[in-house]
Legacy VTK file of the C-alpha trace (Angstrom):
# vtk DataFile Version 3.0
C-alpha trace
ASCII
DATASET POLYDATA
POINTS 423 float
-24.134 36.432 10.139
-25.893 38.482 12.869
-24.858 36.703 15.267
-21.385 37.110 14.989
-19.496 39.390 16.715
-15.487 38.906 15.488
-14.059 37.972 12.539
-10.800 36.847 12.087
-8.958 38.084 9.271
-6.505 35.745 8.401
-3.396 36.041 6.054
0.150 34.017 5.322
3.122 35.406 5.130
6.124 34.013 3.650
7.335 31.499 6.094
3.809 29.828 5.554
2.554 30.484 9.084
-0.697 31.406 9.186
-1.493 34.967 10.564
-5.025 36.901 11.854
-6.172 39.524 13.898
-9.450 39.565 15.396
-12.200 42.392 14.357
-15.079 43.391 15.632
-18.140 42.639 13.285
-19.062 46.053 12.945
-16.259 47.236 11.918
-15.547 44.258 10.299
-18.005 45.212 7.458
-16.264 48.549 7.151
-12.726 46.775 6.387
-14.813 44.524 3.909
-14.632 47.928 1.989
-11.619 49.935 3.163
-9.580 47.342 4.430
-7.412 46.774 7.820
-4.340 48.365 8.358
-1.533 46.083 9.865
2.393 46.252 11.067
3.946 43.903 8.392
7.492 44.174 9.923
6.808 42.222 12.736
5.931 38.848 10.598
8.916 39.123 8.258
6.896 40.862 5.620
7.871 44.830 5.603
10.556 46.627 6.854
10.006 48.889 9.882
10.840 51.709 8.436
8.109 51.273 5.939
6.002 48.750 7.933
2.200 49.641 7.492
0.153 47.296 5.419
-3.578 46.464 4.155
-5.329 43.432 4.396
-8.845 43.355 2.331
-10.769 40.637 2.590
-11.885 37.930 -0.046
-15.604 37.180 1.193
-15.715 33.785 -0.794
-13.279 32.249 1.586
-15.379 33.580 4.727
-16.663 31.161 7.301
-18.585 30.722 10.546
-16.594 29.090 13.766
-18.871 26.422 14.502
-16.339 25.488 17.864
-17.110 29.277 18.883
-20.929 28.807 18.972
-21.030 30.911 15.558
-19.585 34.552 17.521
-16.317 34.163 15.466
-15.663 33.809 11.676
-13.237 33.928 9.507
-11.576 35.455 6.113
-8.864 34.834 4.159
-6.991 38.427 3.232
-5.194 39.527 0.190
-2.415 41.875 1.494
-1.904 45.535 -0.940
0.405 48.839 0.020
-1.614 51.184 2.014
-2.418 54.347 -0.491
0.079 57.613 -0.557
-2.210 59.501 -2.530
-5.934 60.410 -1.531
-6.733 59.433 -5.120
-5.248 56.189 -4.523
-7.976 54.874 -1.915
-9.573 52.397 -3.016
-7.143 51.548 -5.504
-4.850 50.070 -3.727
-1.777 48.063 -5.294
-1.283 44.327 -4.125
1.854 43.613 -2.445
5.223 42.189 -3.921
5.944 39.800 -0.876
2.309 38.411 -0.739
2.470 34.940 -0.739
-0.870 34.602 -1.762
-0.223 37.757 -4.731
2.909 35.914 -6.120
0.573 32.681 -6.908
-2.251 34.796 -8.108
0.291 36.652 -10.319
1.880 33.568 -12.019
-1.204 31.968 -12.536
-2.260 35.020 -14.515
0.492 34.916 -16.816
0.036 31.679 -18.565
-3.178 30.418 -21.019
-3.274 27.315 -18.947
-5.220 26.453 -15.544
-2.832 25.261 -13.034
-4.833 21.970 -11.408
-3.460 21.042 -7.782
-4.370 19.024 -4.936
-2.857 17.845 -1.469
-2.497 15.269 0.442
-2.469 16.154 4.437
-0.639 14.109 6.604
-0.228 15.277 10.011
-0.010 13.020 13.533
-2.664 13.649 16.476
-1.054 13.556 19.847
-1.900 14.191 23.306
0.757 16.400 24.844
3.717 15.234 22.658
3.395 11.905 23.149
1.535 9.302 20.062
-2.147 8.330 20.923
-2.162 5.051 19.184
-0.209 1.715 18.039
-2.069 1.509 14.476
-0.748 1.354 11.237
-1.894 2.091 7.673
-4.931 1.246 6.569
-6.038 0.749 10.379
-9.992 0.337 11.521
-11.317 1.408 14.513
-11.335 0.712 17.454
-7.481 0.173 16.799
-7.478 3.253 15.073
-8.394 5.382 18.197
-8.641 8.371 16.688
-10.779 7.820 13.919
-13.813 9.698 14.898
-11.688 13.149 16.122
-10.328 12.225 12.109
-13.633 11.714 10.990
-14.682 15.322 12.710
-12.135 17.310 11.152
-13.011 15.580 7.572
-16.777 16.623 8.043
-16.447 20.079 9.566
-14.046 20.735 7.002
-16.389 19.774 4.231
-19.574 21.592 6.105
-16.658 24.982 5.716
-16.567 24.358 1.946
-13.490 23.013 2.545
-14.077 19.869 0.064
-12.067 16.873 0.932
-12.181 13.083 -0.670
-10.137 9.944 0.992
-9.156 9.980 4.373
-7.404 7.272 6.613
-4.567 6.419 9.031
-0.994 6.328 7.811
2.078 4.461 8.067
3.394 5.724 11.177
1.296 5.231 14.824
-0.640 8.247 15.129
-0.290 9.242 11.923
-3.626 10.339 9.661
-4.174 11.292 5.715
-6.445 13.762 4.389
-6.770 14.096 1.029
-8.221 17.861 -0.381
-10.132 17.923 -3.876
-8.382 18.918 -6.812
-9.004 22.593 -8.082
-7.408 25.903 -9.510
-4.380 26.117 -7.709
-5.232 29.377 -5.744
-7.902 27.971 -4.455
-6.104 24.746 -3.400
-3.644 26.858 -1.310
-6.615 28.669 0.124
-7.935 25.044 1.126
-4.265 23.569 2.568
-4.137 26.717 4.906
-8.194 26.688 5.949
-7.536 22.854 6.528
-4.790 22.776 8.897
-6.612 25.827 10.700
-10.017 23.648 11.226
-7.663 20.381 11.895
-5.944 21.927 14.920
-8.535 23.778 16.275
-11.036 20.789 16.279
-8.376 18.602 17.881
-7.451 21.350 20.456
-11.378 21.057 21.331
-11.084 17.641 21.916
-8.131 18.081 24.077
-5.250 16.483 21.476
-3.143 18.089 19.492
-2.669 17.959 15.678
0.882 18.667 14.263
2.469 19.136 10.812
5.959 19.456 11.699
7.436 17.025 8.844
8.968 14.624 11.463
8.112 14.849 14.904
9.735 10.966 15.794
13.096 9.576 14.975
12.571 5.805 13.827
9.327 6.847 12.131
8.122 7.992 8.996
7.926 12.009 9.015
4.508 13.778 7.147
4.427 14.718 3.538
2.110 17.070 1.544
2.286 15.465 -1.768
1.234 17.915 -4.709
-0.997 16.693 -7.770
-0.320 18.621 -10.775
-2.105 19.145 -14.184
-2.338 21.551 -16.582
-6.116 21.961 -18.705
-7.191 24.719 -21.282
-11.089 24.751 -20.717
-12.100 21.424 -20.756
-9.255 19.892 -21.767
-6.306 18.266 -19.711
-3.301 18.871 -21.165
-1.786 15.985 -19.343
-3.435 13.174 -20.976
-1.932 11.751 -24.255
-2.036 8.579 -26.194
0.750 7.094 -24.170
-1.018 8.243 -20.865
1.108 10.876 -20.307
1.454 13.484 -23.164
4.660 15.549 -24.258
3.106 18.592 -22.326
2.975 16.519 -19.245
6.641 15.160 -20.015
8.490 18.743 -20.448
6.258 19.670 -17.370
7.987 16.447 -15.249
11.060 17.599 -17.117
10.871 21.144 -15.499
10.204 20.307 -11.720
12.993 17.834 -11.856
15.409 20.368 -13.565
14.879 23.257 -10.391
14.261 20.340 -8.021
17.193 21.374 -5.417
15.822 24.744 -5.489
12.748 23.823 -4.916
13.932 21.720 -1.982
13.861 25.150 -0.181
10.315 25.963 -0.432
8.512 22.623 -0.599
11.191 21.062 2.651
10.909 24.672 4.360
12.345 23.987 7.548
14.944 22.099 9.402
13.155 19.722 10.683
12.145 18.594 6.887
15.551 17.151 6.128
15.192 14.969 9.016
11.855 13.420 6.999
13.794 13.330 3.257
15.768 10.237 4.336
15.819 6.679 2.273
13.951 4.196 4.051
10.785 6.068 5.512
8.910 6.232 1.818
10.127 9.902 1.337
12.015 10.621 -1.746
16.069 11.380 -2.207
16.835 11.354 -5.224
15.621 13.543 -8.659
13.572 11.102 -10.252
10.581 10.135 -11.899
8.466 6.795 -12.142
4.722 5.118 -13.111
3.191 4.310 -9.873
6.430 4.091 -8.620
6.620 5.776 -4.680
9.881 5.479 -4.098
10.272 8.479 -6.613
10.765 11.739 -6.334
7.398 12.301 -8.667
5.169 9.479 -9.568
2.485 9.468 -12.205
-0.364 7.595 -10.178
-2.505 4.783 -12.318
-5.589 6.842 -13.738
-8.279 5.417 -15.914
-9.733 8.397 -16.939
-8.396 11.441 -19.245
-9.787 13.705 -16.521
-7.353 12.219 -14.072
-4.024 12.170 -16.138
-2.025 14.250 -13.270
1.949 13.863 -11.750
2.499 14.273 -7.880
5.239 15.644 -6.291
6.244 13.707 -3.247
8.934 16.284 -1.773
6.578 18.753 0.015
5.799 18.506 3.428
2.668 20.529 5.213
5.065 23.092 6.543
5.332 24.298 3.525
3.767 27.886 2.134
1.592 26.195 -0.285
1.586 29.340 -2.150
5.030 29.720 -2.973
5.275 26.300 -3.493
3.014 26.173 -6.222
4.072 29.130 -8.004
7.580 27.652 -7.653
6.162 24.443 -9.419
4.315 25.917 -12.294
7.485 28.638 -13.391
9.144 25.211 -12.765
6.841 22.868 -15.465
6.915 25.203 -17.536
10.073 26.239 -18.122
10.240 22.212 -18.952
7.278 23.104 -21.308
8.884 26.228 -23.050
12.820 24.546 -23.359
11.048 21.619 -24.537
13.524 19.448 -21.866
12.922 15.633 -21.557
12.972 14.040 -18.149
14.671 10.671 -19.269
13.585 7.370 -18.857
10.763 6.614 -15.791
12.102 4.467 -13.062
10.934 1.225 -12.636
13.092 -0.078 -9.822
13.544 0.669 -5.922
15.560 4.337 -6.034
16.455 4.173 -2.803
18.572 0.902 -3.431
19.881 3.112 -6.870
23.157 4.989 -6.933
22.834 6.657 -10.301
20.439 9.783 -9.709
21.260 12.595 -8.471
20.292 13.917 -4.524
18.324 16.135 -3.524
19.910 18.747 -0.335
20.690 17.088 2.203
20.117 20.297 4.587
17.764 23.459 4.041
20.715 25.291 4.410
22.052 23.396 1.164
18.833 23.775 -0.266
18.445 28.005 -0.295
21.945 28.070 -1.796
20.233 26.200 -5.035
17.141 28.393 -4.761
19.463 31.961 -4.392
21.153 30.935 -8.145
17.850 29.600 -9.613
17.152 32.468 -12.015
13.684 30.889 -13.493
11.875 30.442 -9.766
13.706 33.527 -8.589
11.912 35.717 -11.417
8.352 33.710 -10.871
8.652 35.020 -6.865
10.307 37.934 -7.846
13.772 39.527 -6.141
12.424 40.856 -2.992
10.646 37.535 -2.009
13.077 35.220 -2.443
15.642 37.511 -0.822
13.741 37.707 2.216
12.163 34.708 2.472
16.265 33.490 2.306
17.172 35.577 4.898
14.225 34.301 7.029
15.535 30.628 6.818
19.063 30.834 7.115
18.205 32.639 10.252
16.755 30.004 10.831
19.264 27.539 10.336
21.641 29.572 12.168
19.836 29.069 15.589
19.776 25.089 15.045
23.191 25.392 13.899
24.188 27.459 17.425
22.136 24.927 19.623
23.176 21.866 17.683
26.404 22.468 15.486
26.850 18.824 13.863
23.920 17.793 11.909
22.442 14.460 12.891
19.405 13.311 10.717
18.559 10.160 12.692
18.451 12.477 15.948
15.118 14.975 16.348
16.229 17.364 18.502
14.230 19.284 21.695
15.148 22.782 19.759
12.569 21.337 16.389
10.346 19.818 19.054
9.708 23.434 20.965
10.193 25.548 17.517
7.716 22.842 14.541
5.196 21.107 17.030
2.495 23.792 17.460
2.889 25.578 14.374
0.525 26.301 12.164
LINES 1 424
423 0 1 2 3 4 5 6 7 8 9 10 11 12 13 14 15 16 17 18 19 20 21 22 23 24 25 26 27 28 29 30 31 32 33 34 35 36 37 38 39 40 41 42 43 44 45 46 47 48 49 50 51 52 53 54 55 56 57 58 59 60 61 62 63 64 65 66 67 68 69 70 71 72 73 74 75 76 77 78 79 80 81 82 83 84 85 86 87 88 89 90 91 92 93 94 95 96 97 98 99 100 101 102 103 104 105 106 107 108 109 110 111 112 113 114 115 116 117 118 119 120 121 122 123 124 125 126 127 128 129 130 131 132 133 134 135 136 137 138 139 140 141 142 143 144 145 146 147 148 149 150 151 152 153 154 155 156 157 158 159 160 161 162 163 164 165 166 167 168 169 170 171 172 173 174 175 176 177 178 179 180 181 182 183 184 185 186 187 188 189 190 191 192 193 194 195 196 197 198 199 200 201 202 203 204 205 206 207 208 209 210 211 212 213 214 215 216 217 218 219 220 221 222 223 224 225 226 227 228 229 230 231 232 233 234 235 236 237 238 239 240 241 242 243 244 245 246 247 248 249 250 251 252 253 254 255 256 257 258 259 260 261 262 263 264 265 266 267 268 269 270 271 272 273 274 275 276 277 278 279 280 281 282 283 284 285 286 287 288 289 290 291 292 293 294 295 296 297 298 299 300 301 302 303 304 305 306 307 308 309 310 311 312 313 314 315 316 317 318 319 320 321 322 323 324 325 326 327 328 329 330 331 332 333 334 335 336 337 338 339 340 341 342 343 344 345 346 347 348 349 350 351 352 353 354 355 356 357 358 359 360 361 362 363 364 365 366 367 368 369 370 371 372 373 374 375 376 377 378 379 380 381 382 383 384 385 386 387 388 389 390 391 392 393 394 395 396 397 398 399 400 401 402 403 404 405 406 407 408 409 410 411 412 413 414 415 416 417 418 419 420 421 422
């Protein structure tokens, strides 16, 4: 570490864009210990009245640059309220409208350990135009890309960042990364150190990476499909004699019970409503299936009681994977605690169904199911939701102003300019 001389000190806030400012390494070691002081109303998380906030970093997260010749690192932050009281340094309290805080908190509450992995998909470009013609499953050479792919997947792993499968996807240009399952915490951590390293090892090879849900009318958009289990200790509560067990049924039961409100946080943006459309292997409808991707969650085939696990198909990589999964576990188990059934699994096509019900068709629809869902709204607590609602529908007021009748098949310049370069 002598050699470096700044550290970024990186935090999300509730829109899921990923946040840092730079530090000197000296002083660096000094916030290690007392913490950097930041203006929170500027990045929707404080009002300015009251705007001063502390980030403290967690030093198991910390990494070396390796595409800054090792002078930069960085941290992952927790965010607190900066002390009143002289007694209160050091002490600090963590803050309400911490994304990362309202996970932590959650997970704390329950007996169980909350078991989550992603799947990345994201499209490399150069400029804003595709870089290939392959499809899924490609090789190289077709699969031009495949090394700069191959890149991010070992630099990644050489950050602790551990991944498993990766390959390219449906659409032309399009790539999948899948993370490896952990403690949910620490799978958020990964899905925002991941699209960090992806972009910046593209933008050193002069393309662009992008995770806005659907960058290309005609074409299938990018999800960030969630695997979820439950295990006490050793054990995974998932697993039962008929592959699934009742825990993992009220759990399925749960997620598809708050599903339109949690349309809002897992489809966070505009753009993500554009992707949610039948006939581009996204889900519509609220329902559930065995191997079955047309659903909205599929239990995938597993031979193992390790891997006894549902994933949730709705998310998208815009997404604050933080939110998201507290969202999903207040979600599974209010299935769990209500003891709710999630009806028969689908076996058929459900896009070519008419029986189950739709998920929003908008975001705007969407936060108007997550304002009067009392279960997720107590999990995030008042003050989060509230503002991360206000935050959107702004939002979807300025699409609404640039582009006042809503056209799904049409991707607009106004996404384009707003999603592409987002982290």
């Amino acid at each position: 570490m002598g050699k470096v001389r700044i550290v970024e000190m990186q935090f999300t806030n509730l829109a899921g864009e990923l946040k840092s400012v730079d530090v000197a390494y000296e002083r660096f070691r000094e916030c290690v210990r007392l913490g950097k002081c930041i203006d929170g109303s500027s990045v929707d998380l404080a009002p300015l009245e009251k705007s001063d906030l502390v980030l403290k970093p967690i030093m198991d997260t910390y990494f070396e640059i390796p595409w800054n010749e090792g002078r930069t690192a960085r941290v992952i932050c927790d965010i607190f309220r900066p002390a009143e009281k002289t007694t209160q340094f050091g002490h600090e309290e963590e803050y309400e409208l911490s994304p990362r805080y309202i996970l932590k908190r959650n997970m704390a509450a329950v007996g169980y350990d909350f078991i989550t992995s992603a799947e990345m998909e994201f499209f490399i470009l150069k400029g804003r135009n595709v870089a290939d013609q392959a499809t899924y499953f490609a090789s190289p050479p077709y699969d031009r890309e495949a090394q700069l792919r191959r890149n991010i997947f070992t630099t990644m792993e050489d950050l602790g960042v551990a991944g498993e499968f990766l390959h390219h996807e449906v659409a032309t240009s399009q790539y999948e990364v899948s993370l490896r399952h952990g403690s949910a915490l620490r799978s958020a951590d990964n899905v925002m150190a991941f699209k960090y390293i992806a972009k910046n090892v593209a933008a050193a090879a002069g393309m662009l990476v992008t995770f806005m849900p659907k960058p290309f009318a005609g074409m299938n958009g990018s999800g960030m499909h969630i695997h979820m289990s439950l295990k006490r200790e050793t054990e995974n509560l998932f697993y039962g004699k008929e592959k699934l067990s009742k825990v993992a049924r009220y759990f399925i039961a749960g997620i598809l019970n708050h599903a339109k409100a949690l349309s809002a946080l897992v489809g966070p943006t505009v753009n993500s409503y554009k992707r949610l459309l039948a006939g581009y292997e996204a889900p519509v409808y609220v329902c559930w299936g065995y191997m079955n991707r047309s659903t909205m969650i599929r239990v995938p085939s597993f031979n193992s009681k390790k891997s006894a696990r549902i994933e949730l198909r709705t998310p998208d990589p815009m997404c604050n994977p933080y939110l998201a999964m507290a969202a999903l576990l207040a979600s599974g188990l209010d299935g769990m605690r209500e003891h709710m059934e999630p009806g028969d699994a689908m076996s058929s096509n459900a896009f070519e169904q008419k029986g189950p019900d739709k998920l929003p068709g908008t975001l705007k629809e969407a936060l108007e199911y997550l304002k009067s869902d009392q279960v997720i709204t107590k999990a995030l607590g008042d003050p989060a939701v509230n503002k991360y609602v206000e935050i959107k529908t702004r939002e979807c007021d300025y699409y609404e102003k640039a582009h006042p009748i809503w056209d799904p098949a049409t991707i607009t310049e106004w996404e384009t300019d707003r999603y592409l370069e987002l982290l």
